[in-house]
C-alpha positions in Angstrom: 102.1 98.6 113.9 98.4 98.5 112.9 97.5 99.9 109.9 94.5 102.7 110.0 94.3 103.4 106.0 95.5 102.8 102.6 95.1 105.1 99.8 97.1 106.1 97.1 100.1 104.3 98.3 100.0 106.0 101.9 100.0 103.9 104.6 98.2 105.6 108.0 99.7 103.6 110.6 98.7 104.0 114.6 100.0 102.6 118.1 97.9 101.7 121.0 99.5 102.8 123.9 102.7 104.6 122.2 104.9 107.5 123.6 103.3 111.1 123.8 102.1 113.3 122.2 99.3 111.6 120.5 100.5 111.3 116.6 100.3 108.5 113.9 102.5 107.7 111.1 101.8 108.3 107.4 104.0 106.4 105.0 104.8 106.6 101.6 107.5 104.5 99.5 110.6 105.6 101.6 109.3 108.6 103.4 107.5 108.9 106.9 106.2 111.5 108.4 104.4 111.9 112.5 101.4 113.8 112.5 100.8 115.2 116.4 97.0 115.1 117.3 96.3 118.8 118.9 93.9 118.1 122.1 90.8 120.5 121.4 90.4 123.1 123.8 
């Protein structure tokens, strides 16, 4: 998966092409959490 951002230990981690809703992955040690991307209306 290619990596977006790393700070403070937190990778920000993003696929091209993946499954909807739009979203990216935030990890940290042994926790992840997916982020949707609201569409702006």
């Amino acid at each position: 998966m290619p990596q977006i951002s790393y700070f403070l230990g937190v990778v920000i981690r993003m696929f091209y092409m993946d499954h909807n809703p739009p979203h990216f992955h935030a990890v940290y040690a042994d926790f992840e959490g997916i982020i949707d991307i609201a569409p702006l209306v």
